[in-house]
C-alpha angles and dihedrals in degrees: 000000000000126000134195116214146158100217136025116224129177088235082071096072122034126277099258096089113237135150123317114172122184127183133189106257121183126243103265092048082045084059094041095066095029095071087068094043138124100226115221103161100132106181098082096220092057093045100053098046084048089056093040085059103052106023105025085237127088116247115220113235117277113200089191121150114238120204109185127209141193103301103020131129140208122208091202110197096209111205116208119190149056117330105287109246109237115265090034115165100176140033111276117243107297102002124118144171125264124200124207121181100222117201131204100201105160144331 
């Protein structure tokens, strides 16, 4: 499965330690793998510049639980910048998007 997500969390993976490798990915290779991607980016500004980004359409937020497993990925849109102001429709002055291939290799 592959997940596309704004945030890693070890509640994520279960609770038995293991291996987790990221690695930086560029835009066109995030929306790549996007396109085959379970979203689950819940706070609805976040969701819909991600989607801006990749798509060139906004996503509506998604609250979903994910639960990984041995072999899945995550595809984390990792926002930088000032707290985005509700309602925002672009990235703030001097903000961007970040992408990270996360890998779920054992536990």
């Amino acid at each position: 499965m592959i997940y596309l997500v704004n945030a890693l969390s070890l509640n994520m993976v279960p609770p038995v330690g293991g291996t987790i490798v990221y690695r930086p990915i560029d835009r066109v290779d995030a929306a790549k793998l996007a396109v085959k991607a379970k979203h689950a980016i819940g706070h609805a500004e976040t969701a819909a510049l991600v989607g801006k980004d990749l798509f060139g359409l906004p996503l509506a937020a998604s609250r979903s639980t994910v639960q990984t497993d041995i072999g899945d990925k995550l595809i984390v849109a990792q926002y930088r910048g000032p707290r985005l102001p509700e309602g925002a429709t672009t990235l703030p002055e001097g903000a961007k998007i970040e992408y990270f291939l996360v890998e779920i290799l054992n536990f």
